[in-house]
Backbone of each chain as nested JSON, in Angstrom:
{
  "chains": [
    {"id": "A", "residues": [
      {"number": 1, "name": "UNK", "atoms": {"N": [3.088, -26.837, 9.913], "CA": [3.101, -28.177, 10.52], "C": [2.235, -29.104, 9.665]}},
      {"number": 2, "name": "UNK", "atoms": {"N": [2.627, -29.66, 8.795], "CA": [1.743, -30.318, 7.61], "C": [1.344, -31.673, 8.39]}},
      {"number": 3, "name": "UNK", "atoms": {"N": [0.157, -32.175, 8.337], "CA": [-0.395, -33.435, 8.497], "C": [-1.143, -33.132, 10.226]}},
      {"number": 4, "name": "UNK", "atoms": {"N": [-0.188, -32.105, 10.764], "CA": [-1.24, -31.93, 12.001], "C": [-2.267, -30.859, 12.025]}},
      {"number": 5, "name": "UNK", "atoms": {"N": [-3.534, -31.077, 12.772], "CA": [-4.586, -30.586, 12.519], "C": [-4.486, -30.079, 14.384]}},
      {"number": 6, "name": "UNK", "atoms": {"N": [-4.741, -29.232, 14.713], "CA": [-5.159, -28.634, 15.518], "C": [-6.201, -27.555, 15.685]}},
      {"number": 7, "name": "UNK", "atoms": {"N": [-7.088, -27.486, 17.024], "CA": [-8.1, -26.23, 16.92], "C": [-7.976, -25.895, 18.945]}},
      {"number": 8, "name": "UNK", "atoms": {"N": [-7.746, -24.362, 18.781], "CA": [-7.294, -23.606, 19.924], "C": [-9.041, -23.765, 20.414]}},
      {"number": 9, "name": "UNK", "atoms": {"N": [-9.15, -24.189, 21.501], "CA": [-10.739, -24.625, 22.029], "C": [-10.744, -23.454, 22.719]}},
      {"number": 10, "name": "UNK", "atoms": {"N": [-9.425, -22.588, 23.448], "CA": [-9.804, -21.885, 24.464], "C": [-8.455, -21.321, 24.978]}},
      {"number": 11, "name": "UNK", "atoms": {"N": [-8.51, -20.172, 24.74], "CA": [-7.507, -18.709, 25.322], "C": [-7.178, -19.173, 26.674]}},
      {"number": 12, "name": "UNK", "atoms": {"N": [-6.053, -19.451, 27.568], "CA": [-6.428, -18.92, 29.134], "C": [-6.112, -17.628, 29.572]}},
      {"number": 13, "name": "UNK", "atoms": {"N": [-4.864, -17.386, 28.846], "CA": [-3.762, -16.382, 28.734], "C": [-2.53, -15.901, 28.281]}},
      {"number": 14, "name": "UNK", "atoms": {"N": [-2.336, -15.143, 28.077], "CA": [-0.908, -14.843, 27.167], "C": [-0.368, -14.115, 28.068]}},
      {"number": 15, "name": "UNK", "atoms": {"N": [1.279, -14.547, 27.998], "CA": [2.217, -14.468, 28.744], "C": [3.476, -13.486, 28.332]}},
      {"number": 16, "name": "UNK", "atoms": {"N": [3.09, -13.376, 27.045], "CA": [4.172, -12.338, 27.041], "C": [3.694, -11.891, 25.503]}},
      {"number": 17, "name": "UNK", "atoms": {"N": [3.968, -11.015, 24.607], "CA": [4.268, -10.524, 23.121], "C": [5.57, -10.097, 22.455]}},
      {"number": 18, "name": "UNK", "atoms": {"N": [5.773, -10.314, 21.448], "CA": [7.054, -10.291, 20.621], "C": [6.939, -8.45, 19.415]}},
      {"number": 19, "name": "UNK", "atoms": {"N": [7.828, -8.258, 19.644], "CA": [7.238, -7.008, 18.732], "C": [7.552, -7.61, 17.469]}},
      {"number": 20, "name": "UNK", "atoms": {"N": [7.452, -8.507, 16.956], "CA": [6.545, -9.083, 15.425], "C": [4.87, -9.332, 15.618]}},
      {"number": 21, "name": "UNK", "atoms": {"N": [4.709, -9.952, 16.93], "CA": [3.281, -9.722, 17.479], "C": [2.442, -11.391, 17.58]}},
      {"number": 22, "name": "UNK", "atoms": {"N": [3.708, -11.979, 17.468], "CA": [3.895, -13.58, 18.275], "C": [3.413, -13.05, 19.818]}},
      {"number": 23, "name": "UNK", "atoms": {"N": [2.77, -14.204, 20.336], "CA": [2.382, -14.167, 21.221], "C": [2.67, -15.569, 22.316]}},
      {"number": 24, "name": "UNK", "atoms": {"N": [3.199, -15.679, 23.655], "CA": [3.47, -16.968, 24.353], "C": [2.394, -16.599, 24.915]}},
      {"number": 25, "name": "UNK", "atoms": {"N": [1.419, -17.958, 24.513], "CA": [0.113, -18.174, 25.266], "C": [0.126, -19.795, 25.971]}},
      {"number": 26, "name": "UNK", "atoms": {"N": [-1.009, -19.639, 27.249], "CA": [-1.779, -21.014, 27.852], "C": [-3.075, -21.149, 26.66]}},
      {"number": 27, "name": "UNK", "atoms": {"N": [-2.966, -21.93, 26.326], "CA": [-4.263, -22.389, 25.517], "C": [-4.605, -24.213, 25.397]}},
      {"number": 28, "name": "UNK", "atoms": {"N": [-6.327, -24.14, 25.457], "CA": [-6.355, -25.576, 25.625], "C": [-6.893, -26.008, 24.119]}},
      {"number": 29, "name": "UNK", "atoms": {"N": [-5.575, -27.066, 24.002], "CA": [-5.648, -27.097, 22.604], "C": [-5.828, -28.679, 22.476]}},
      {"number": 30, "name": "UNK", "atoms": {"N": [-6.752, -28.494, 21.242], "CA": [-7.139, -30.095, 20.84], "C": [-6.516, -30.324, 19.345]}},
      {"number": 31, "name": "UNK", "atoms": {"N": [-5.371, -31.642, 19.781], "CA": [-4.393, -32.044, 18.585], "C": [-4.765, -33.11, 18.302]}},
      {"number": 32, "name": "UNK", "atoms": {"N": [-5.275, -33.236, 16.415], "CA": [-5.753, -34.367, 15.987], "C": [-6.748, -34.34, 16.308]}},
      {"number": 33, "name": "UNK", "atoms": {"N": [-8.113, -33.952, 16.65], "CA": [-9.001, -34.138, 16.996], "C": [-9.281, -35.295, 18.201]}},
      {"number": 34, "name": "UNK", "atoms": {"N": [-7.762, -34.939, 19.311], "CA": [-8.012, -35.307, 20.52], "C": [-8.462, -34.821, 21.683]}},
      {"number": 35, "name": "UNK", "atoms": {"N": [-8.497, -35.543, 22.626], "CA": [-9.188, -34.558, 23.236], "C": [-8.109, -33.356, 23.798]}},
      {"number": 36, "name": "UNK", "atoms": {"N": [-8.774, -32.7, 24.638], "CA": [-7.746, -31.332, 23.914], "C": [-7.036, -31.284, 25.305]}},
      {"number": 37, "name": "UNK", "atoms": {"N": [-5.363, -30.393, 25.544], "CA": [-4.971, -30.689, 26.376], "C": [-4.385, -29.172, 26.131]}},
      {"number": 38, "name": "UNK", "atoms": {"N": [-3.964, -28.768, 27.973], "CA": [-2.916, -27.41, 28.159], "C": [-1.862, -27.225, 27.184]}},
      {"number": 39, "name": "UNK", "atoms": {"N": [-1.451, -26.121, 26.807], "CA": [-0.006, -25.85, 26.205], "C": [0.185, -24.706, 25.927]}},
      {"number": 40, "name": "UNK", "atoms": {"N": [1.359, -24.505, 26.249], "CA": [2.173, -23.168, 26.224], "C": [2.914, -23.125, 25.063]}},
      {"number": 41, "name": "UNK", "atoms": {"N": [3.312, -21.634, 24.309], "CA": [3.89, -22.09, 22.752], "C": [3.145, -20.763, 22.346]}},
      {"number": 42, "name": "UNK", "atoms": {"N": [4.467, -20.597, 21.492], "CA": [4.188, -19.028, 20.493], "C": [3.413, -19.325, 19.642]}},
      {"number": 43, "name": "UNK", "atoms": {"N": [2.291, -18.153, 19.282], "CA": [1.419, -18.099, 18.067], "C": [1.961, -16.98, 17.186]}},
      {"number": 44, "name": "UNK", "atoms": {"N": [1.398, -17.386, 15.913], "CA": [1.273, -15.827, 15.16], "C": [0.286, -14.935, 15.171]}},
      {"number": 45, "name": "UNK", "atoms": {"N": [0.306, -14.427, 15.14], "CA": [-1.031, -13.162, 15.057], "C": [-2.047, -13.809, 14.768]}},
      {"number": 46, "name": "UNK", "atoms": {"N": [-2.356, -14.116, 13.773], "CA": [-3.271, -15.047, 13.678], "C": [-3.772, -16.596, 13.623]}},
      {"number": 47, "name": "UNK", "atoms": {"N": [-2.861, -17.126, 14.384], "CA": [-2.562, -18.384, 15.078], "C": [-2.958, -19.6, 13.678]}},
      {"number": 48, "name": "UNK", "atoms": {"N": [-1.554, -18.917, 12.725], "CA": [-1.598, -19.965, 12.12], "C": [-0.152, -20.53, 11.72]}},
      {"number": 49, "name": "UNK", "atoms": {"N": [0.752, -19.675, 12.566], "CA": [2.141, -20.369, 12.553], "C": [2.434, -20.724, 13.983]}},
      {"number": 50, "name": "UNK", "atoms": {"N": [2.919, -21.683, 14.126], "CA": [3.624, -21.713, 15.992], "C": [4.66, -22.372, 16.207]}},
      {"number": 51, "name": "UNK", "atoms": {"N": [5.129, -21.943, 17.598], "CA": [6.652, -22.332, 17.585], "C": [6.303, -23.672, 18.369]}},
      {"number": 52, "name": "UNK", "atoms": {"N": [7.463, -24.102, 19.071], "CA": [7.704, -25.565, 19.502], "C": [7.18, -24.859, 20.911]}},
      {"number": 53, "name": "UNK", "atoms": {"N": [6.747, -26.037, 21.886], "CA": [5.654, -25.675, 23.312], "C": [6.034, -27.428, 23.691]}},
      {"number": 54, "name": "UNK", "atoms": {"N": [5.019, -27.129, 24.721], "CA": [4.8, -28.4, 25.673], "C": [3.115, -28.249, 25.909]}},
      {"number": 55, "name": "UNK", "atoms": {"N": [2.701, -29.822, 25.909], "CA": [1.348, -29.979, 26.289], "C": [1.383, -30.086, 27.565]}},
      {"number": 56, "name": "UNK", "atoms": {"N": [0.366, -29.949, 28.455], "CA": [0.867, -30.652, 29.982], "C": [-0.353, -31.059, 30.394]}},
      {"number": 57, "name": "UNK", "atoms": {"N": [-1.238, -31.985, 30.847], "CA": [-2.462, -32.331, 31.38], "C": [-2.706, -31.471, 32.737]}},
      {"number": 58, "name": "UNK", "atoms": {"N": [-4.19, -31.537, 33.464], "CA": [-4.212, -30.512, 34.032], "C": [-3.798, -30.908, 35.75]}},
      {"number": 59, "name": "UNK", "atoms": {"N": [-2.821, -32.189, 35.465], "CA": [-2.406, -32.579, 36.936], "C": [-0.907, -31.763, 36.688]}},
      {"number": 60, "name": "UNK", "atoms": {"N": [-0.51, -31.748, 35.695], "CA": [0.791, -31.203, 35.332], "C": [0.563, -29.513, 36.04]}},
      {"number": 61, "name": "UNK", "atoms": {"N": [-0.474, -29.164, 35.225], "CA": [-0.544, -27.782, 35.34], "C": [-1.078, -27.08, 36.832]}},
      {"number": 62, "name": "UNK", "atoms": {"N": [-1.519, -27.884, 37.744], "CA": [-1.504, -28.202, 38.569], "C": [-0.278, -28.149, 39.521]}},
      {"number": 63, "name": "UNK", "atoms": {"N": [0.294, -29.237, 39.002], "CA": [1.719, -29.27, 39.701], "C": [2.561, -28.233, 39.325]}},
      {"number": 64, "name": "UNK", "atoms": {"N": [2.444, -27.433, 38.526], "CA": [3.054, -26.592, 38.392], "C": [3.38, -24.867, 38.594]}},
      {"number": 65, "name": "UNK", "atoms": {"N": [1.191, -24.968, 39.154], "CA": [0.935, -23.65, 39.792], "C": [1.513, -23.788, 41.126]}},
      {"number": 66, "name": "UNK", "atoms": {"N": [1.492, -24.942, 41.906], "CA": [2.4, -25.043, 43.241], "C": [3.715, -25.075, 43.303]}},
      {"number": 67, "name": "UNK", "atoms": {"N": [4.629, -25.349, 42.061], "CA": [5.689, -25.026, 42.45], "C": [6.196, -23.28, 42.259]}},
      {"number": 68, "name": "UNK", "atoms": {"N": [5.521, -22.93, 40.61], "CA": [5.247, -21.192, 40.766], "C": [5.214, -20.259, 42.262]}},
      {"number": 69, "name": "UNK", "atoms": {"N": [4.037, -21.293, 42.797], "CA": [3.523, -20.581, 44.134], "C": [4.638, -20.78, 45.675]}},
      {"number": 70, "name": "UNK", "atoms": {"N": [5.689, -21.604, 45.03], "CA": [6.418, -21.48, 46.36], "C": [7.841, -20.861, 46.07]}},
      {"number": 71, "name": "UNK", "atoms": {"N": [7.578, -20.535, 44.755], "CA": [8.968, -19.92, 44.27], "C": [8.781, -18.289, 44.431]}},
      {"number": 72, "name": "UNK", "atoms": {"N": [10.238, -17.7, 44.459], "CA": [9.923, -16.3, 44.872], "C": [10.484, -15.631, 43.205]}},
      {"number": 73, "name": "UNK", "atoms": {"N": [9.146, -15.231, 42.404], "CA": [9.606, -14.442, 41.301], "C": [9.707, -12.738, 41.222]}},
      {"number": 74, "name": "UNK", "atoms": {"N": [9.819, -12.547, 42.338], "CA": [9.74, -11.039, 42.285], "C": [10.784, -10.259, 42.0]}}
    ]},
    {"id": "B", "residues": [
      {"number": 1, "name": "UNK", "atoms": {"N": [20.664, -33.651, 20.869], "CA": [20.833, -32.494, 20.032], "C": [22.138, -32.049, 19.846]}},
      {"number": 2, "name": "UNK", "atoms": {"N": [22.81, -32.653, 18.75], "CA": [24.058, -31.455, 18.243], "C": [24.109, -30.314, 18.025]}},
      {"number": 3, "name": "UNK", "atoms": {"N": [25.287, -30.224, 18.904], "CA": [25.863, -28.76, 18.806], "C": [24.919, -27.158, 19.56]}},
      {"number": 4, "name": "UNK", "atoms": {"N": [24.277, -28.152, 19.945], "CA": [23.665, -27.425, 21.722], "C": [24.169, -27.712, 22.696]}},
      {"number": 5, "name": "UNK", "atoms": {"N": [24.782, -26.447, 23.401], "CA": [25.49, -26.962, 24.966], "C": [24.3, -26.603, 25.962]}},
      {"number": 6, "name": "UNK", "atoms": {"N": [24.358, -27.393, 26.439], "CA": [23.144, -26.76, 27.328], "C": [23.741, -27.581, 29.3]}},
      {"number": 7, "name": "UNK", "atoms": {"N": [23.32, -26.306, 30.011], "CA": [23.678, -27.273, 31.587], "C": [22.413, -26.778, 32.466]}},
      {"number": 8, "name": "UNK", "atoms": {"N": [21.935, -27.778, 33.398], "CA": [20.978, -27.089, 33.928], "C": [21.679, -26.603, 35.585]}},
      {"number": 9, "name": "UNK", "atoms": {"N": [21.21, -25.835, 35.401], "CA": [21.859, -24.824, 36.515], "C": [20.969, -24.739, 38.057]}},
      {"number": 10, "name": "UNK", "atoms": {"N": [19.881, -25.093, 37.905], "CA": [18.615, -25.629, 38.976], "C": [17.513, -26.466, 38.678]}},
      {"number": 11, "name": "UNK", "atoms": {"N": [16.838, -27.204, 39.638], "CA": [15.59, -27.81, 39.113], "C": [14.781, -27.264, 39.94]}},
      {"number": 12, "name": "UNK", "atoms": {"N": [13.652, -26.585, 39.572], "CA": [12.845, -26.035, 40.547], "C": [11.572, -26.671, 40.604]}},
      {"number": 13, "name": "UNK", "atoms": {"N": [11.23, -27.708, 40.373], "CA": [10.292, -28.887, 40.205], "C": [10.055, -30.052, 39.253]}},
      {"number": 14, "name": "UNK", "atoms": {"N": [9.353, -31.075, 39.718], "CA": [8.737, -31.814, 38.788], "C": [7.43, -32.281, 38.785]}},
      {"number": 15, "name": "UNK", "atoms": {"N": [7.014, -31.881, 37.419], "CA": [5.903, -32.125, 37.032], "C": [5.243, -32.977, 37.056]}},
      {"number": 16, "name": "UNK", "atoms": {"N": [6.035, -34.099, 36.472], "CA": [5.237, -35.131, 36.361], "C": [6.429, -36.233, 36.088]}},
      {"number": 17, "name": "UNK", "atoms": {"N": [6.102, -38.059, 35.947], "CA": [7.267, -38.605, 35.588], "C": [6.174, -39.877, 35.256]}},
      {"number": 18, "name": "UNK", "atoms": {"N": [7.112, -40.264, 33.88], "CA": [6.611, -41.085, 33.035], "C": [6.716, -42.464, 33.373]}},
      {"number": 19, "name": "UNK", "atoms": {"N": [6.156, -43.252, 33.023], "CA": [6.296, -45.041, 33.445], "C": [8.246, -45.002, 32.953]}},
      {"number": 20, "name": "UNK", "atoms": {"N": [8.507, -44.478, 31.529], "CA": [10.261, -45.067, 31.295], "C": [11.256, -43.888, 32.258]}},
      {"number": 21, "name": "UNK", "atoms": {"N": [10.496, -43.118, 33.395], "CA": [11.382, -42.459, 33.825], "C": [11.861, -40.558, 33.604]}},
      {"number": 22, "name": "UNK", "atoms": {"N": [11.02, -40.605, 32.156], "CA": [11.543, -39.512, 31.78], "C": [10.426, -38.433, 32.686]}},
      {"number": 23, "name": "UNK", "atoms": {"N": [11.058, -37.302, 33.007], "CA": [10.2, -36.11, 33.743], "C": [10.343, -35.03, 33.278]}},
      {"number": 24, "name": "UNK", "atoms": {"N": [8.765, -34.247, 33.441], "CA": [8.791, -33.055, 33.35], "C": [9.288, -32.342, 34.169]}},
      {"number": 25, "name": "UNK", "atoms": {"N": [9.968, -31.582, 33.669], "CA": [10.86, -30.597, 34.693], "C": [10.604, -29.163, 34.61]}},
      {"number": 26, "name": "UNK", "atoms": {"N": [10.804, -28.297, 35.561], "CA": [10.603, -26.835, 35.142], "C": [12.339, -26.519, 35.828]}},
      {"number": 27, "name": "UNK", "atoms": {"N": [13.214, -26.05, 35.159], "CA": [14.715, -25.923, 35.129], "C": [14.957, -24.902, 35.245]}},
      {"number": 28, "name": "UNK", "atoms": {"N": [16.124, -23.852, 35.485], "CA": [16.757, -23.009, 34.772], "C": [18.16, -23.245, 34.429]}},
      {"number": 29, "name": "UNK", "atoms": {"N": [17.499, -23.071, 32.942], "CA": [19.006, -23.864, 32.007], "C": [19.934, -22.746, 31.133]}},
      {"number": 30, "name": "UNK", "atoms": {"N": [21.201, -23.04, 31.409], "CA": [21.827, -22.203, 30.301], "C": [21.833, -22.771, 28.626]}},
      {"number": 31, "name": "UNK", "atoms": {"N": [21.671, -22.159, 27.769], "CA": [21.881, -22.7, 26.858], "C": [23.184, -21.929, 26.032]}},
      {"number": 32, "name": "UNK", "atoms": {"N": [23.744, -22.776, 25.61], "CA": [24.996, -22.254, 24.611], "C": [25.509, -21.299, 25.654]}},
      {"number": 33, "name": "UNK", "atoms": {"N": [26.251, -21.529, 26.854], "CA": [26.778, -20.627, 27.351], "C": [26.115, -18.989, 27.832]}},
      {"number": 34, "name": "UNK", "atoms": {"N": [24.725, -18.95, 27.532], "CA": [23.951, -17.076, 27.52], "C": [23.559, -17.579, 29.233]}},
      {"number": 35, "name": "UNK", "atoms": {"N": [22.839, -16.43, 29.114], "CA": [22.241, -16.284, 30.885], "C": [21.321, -17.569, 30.399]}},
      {"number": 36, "name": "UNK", "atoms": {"N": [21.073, -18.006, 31.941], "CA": [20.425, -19.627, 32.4], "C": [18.429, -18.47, 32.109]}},
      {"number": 37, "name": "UNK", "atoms": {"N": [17.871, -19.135, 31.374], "CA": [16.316, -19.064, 31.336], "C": [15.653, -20.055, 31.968]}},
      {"number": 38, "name": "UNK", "atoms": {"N": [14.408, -19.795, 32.548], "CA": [13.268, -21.199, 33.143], "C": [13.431, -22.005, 31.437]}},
      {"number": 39, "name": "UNK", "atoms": {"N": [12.642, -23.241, 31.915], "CA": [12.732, -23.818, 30.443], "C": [11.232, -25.276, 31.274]}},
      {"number": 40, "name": "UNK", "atoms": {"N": [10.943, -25.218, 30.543], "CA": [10.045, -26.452, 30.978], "C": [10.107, -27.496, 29.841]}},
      {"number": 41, "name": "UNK", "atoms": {"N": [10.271, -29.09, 30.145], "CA": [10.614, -29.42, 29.567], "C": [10.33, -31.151, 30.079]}},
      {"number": 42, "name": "UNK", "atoms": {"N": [10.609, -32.336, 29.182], "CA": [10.842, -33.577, 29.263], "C": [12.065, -33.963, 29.38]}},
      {"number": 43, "name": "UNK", "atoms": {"N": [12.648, -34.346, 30.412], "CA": [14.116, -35.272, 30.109], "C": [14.364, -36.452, 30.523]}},
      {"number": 44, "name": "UNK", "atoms": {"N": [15.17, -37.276, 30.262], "CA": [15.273, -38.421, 30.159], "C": [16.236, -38.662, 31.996]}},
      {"number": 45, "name": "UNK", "atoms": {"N": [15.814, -39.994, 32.379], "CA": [16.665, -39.757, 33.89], "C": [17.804, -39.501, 34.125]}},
      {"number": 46, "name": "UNK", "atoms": {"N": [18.824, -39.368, 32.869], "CA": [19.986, -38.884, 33.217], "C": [20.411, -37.182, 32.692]}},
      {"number": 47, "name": "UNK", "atoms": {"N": [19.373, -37.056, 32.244], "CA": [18.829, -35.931, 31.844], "C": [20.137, -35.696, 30.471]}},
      {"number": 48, "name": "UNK", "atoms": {"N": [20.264, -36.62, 29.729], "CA": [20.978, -36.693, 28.384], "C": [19.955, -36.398, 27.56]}},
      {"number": 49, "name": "UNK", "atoms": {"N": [19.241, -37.178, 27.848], "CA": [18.23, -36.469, 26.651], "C": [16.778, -35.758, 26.73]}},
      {"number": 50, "name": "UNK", "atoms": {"N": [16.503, -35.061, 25.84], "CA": [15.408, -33.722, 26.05], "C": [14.099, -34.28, 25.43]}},
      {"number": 51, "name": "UNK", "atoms": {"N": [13.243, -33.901, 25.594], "CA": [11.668, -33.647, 24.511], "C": [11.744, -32.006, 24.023]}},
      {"number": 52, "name": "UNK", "atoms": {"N": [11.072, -31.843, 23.747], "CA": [10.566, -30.406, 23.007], "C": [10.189, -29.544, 24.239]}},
      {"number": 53, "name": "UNK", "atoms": {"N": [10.3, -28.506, 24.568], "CA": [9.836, -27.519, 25.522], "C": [9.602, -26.122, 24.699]}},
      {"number": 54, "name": "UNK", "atoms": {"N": [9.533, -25.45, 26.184], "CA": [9.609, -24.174, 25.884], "C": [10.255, -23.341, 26.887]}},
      {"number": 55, "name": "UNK", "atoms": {"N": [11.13, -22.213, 26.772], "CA": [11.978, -21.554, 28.056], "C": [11.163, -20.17, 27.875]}},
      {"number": 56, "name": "UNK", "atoms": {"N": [11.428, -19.993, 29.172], "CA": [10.365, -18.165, 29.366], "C": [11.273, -17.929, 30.651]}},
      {"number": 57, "name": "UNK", "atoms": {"N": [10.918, -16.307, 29.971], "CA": [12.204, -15.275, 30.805], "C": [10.609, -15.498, 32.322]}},
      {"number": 58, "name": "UNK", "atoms": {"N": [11.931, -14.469, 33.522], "CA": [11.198, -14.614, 34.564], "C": [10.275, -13.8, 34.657]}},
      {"number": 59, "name": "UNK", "atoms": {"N": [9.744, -12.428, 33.524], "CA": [8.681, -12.058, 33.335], "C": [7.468, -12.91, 33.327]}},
      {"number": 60, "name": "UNK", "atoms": {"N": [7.585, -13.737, 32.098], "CA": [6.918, -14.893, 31.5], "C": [6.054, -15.94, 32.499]}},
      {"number": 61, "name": "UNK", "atoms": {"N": [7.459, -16.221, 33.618], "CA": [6.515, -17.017, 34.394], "C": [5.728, -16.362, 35.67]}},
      {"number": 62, "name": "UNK", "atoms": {"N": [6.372, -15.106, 35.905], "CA": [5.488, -14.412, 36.685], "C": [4.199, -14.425, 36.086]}},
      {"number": 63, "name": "UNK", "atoms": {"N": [3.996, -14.052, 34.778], "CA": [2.591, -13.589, 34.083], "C": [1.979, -14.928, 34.346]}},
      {"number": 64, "name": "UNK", "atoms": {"N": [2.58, -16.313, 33.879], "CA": [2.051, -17.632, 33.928], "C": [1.546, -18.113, 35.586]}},
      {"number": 65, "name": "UNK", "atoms": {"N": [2.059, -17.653, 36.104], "CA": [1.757, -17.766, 37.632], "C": [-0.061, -16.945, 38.093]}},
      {"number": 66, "name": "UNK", "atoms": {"N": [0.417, -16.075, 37.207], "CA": [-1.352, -15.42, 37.998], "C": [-2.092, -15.381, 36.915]}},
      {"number": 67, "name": "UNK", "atoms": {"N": [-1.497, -16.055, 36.152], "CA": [-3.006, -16.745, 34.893], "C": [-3.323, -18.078, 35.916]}},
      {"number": 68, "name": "UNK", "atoms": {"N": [-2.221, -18.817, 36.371], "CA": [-2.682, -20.133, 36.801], "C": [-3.354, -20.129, 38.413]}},
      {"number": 69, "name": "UNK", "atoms": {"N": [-3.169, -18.985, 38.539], "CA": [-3.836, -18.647, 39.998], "C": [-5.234, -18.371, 39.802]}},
      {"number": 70, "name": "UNK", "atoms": {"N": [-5.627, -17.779, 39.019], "CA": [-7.218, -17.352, 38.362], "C": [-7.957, -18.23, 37.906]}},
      {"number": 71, "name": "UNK", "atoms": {"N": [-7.459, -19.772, 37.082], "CA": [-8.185, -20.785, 36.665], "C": [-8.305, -21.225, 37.836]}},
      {"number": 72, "name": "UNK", "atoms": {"N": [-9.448, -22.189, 37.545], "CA": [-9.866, -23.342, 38.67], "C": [-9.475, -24.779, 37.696]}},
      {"number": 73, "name": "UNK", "atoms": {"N": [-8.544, -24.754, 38.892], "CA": [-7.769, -26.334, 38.17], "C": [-7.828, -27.447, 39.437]}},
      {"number": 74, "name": "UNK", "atoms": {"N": [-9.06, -27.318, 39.935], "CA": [-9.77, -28.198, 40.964], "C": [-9.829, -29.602, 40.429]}}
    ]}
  ]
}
């Protein structure tokens, strides 16, 4: 991703692994040296390749543990 | 996006919605005709057009569900 600068401030959790060893993680990530925001999105092993994700602020993420929580994933 | 078929097959929330309308959505979408995946995502109000996301099998969001149950997103 040339010209963007990002730094992973903070793990929450990883959601799944790829047997190449990509990983779909929550991480709060600061893009551009903004302030840093939620996002979900494959890493590489050593989180220096990644796939395409979504940022979401933490009203998003929010809104989104309640709809998780009324859905039946079992 | 050419030459992506894509239909959404449910909306199982929204996230959030922008001053021009467009919303975050958490979907399950088919793409190119395969089984329908969650997909979280930006779309536009007629939902013609997309932002960047990410889709996760229903493993994925189970795991994402009790990561987001464990933070305090008070």
């Amino acid at each position: 991703m040339a010209g963007i600068k990002y730094e992973i401030k903070e793990n929450k959790g990883v959601l799944s692994e790829s047997p190449k060893g990509w990983k779909k993680e929550l991480n709060l990530v600061s893009w551009n040296d903004r302030t840093a925001k939620y996002d979900i999105r494959d890493w590489s092993q050593e989180h220096d390749k990644m796939g395409k994700g979504v940022t979401l602020t933490v009203e998003e993420l929010r809104e989104l543990k309640n709809i998780l929580n009324n859905m039946d994933l079992s």
